[in-house]
TORBA-266113 format. One line per 10 residues: number of its first residue (from 0); their letters; for each residue x, y, z of C-alpha. Coordinates in Angstrom, 3 decimals, m for minus. Each point is the difference from the previous one (the first is absolute). Layout:
! TORBA-266113
NUM) A) X Y Z  ...
! end
This chain:
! TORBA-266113
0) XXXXXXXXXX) 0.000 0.000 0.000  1.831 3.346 m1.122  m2.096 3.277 1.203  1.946 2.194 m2.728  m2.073 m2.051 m2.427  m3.442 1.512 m0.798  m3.097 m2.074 0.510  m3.648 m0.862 m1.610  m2.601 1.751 2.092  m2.277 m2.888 m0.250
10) XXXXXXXXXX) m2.778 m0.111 m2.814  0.683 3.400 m0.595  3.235 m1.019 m2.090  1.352 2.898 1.011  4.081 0.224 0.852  1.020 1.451 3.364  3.093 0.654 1.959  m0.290 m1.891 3.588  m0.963 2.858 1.725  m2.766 2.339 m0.491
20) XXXXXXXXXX) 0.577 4.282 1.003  m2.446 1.650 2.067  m0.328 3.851 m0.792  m1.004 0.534 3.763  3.307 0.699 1.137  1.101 3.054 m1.264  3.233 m1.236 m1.571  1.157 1.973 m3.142  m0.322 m0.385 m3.418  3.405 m1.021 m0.548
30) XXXXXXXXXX) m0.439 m2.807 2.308  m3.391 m1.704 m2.065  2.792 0.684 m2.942  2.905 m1.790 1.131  m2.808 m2.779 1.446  m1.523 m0.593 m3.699  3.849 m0.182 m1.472  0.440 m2.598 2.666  m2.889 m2.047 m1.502  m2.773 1.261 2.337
40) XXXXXXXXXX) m2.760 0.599 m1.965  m3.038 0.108 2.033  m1.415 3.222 0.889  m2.652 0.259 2.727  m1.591 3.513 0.056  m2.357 0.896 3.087  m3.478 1.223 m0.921  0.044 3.357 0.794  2.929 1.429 m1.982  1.793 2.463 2.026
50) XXXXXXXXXX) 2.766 0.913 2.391  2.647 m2.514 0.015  m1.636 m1.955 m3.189  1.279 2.996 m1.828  3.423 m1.228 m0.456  m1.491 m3.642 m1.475  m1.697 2.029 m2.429  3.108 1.871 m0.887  1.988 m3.348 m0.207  m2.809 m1.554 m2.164
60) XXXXXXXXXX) m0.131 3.226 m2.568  3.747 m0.528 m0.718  0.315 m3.705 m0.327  m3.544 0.545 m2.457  1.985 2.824 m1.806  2.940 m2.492 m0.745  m2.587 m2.404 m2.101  0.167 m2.305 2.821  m3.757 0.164 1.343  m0.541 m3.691 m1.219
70) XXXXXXXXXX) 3.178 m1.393 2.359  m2.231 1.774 2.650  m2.786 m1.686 2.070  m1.970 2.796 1.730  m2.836 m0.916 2.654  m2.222 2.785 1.572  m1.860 m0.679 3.627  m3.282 0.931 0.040  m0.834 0.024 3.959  m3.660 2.539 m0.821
80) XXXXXXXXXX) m2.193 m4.208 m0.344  m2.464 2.286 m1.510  0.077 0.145 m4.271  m1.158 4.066 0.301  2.909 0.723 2.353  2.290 m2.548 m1.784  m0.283 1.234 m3.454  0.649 3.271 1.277  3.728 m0.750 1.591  0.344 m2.393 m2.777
90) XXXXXXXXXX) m0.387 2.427 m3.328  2.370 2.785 1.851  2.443 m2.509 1.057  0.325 m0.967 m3.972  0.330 3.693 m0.742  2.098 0.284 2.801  2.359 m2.287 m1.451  m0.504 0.627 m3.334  m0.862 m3.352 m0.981  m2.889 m1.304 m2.072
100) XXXXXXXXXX) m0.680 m2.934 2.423  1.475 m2.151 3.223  1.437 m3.396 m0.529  m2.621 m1.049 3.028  m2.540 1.620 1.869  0.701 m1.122 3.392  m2.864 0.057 2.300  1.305 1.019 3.456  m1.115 m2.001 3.630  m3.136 m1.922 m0.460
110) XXXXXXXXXX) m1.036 m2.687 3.165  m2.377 m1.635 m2.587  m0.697 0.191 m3.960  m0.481 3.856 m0.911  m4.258 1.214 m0.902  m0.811 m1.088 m3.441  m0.374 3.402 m0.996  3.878 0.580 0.700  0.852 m3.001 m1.911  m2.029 1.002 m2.443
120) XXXXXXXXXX) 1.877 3.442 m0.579  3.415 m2.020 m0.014  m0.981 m2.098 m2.323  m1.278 2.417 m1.818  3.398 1.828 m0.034  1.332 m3.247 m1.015  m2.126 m0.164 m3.067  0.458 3.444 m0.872  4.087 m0.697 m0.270  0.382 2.605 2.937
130) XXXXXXXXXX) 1.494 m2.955 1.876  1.508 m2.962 m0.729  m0.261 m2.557 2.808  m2.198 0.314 3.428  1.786 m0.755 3.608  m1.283 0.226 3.018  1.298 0.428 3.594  m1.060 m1.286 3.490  1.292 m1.089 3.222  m2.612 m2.672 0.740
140) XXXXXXXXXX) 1.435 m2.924 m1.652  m3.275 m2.263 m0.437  m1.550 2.381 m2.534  3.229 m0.526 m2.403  m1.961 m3.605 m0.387  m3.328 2.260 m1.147  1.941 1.649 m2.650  1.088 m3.108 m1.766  m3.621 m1.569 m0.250  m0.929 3.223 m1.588
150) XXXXXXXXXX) 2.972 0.276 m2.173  m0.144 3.518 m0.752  3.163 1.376 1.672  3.300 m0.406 m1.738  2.594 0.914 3.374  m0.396 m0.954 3.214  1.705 2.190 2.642  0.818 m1.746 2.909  1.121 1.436 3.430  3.530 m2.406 0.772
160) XXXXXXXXXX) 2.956 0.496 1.788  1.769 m2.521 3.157  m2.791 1.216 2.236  m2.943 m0.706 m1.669  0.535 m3.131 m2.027  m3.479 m1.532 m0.409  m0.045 0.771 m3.874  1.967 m3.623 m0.018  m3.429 m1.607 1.247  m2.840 1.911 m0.782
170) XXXXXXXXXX) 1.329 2.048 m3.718  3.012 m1.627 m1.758  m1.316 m4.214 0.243  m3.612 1.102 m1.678  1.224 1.988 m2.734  m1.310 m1.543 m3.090  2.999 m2.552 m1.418  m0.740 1.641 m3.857  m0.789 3.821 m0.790  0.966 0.877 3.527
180) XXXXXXXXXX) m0.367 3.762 0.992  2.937 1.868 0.890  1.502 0.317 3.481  1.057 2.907 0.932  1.237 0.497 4.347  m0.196 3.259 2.212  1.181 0.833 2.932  3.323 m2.280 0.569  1.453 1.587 2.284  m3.440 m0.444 2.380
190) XXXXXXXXXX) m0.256 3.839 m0.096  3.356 0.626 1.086  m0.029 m1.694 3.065  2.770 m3.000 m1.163  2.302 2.519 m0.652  m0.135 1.258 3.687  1.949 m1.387 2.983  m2.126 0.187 2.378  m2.683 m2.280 m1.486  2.615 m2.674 m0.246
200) XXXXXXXXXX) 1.204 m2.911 2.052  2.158 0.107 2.761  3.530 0.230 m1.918  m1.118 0.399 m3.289  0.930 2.551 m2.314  m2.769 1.776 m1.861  m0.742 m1.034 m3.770  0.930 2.236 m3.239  m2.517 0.665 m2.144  2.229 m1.883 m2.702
210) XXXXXXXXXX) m0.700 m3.126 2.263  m3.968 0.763 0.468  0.048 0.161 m4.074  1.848 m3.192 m0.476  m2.015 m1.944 2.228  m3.305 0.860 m1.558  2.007 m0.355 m3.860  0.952 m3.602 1.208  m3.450 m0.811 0.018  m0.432 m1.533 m3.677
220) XXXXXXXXXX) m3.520 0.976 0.100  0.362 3.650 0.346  1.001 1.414 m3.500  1.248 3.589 1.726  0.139 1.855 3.298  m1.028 3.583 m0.108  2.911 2.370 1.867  m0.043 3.658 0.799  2.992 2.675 0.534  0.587 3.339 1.100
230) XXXXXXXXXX) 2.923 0.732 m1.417  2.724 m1.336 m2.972  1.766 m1.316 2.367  m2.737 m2.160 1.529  m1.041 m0.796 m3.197  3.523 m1.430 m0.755  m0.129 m2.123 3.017  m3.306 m1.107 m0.680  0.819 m1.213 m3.842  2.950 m1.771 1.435
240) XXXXXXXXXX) m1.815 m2.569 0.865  0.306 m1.052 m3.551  3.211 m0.831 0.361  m0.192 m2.099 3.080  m2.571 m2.327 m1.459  m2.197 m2.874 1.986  0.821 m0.404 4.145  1.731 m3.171 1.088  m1.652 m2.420 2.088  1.839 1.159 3.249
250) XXXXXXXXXX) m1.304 3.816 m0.903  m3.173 m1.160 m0.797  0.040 m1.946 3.901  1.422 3.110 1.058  m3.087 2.842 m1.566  m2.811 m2.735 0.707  1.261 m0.411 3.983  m0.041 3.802 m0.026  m3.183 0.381 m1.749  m1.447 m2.286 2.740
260) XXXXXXXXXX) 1.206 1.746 2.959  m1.606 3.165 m1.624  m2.851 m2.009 m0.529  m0.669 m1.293 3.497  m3.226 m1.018 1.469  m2.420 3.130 m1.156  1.164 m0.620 m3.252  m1.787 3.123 m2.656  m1.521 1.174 2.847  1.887 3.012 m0.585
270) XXXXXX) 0.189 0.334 m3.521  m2.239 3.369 m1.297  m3.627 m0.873 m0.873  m1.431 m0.817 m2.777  m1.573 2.699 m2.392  m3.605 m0.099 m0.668
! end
């Protein structure tokens, strides 16, 4: 497994570097740059385009300008679940970018399958070539099972990371074994709090976010963690993870005890709730 190699995103057939960029960050433009040259493709743009998605939009205007908008794969969140609301963000986020439609429409934190009128307007954005593929997001991991009976989501978008591992048994075994969906995992680092010392172990050190990327990227069923940076240089850190590859089995022992510990008995008792 080499993560410097780019990947099919499922059914879509669309090729993508290992890990995804979240505008949310407020990195600069220079940093989506040197991220696309690297081989990360994957754009996810927030739903309401402003502040710190500004620089994403910048990055995505000058790797468009250079004739490369079809290396590109650009998602857009729509978080409104309402189509009035929705179409709204969505159209100004297109002009936004300058683009004449999204690589996937990704509808953002749903505990159970979005009203039929707002799968109606995705699909309808679908058929109208405004986007490409549909994804959806959500932290309950049952309704992942609803999505694949009704077939009309192309991405899933699955919260993984050391912590919160129960995508192994309740996502990743029941995907479909032909014309799977896309996997796409969020929040590897479990928010932050595996990078911090004092959520760990009694003589353990903290883990990089390098190692909360490679864990989730070792999973064969995930086809690319989603990252975020503040800065260049965090963005070079991050995208070094390409060149460390897979975890051995002793790091992978190491990440899962830690991930455990973290874990404990309240388990996501903690975690934020879920959006209505």
């Amino acid at each position: 497994m080499d993560f410097k190699e780019k990947t099919t995103l499922g059914r879509t057939g669309l090729r993508v570097g290992r890990l995804g960029i979240s505008s949310s960050y407020g990195a600069p433009a220079k940093a989506y740059e040197e991220a696309f040259e690297r081989g990360c493709n994957y754009f996810n743009m927030g739903s309401f385009i402003k502040g710190r998605s500004k620089e994403m939009i910048k990055a995505i205007k000058n790797i468009t300008a250079k004739g490369k908008r079809d290396e590109l794969v650009v998602a857009i969140y729509d978080y409104t679940h309402s189509p009035i609301f929705g179409q709204k963000h969505f159209m100004k986020g297109l002009r936004k970018m300058g683009l004449e439609y999204v690589d996937e429409l990704l509808l953002g934190y749903y505990s159970g399958l979005p009203r039929k009128s707002v799968m109606n307007w995705a699909i309808r954005l679908k058929d109208q070539g405004l986007a490409r593929y549909l994804g959806v997001s959500s932290h309950n991991r049952k309704v992942f099972a609803e999505f694949t009976r009704d077939g009309f989501v192309d991405v899933y978008h699955v919260r993984y990371n050391a912590v919160n591992s129960g995508a192994e048994k309740d996502v990743f075994p029941l995907l479909p074994p032909e014309n799977k969906p896309g996997i796409v995992s969020y929040t590897a680092t479990r928010w932050g709090q595996l990078l911090k010392e004092k959520k760990m172990p009694a003589g353990e050190k903290p883990l990089t976010a390098t190692e909360c990327y490679r864990f989730v990227l070792s999973n064969q069923s995930v086809d690319l963690c989603m990252t975020g940076a503040r800065s260049l240089e965090m963005m070079r850190e991050n995208l070094e993870t390409l060149n460390l590859g897979p975890l051995t089995e002793d790091e992978m022992a190491r990440i899962r005890g830690i991930g455990d510990f973290i874990y404990g008995k309240k388990r996501d008792q903690d975690l934020p709730r879920e959006k209505k």
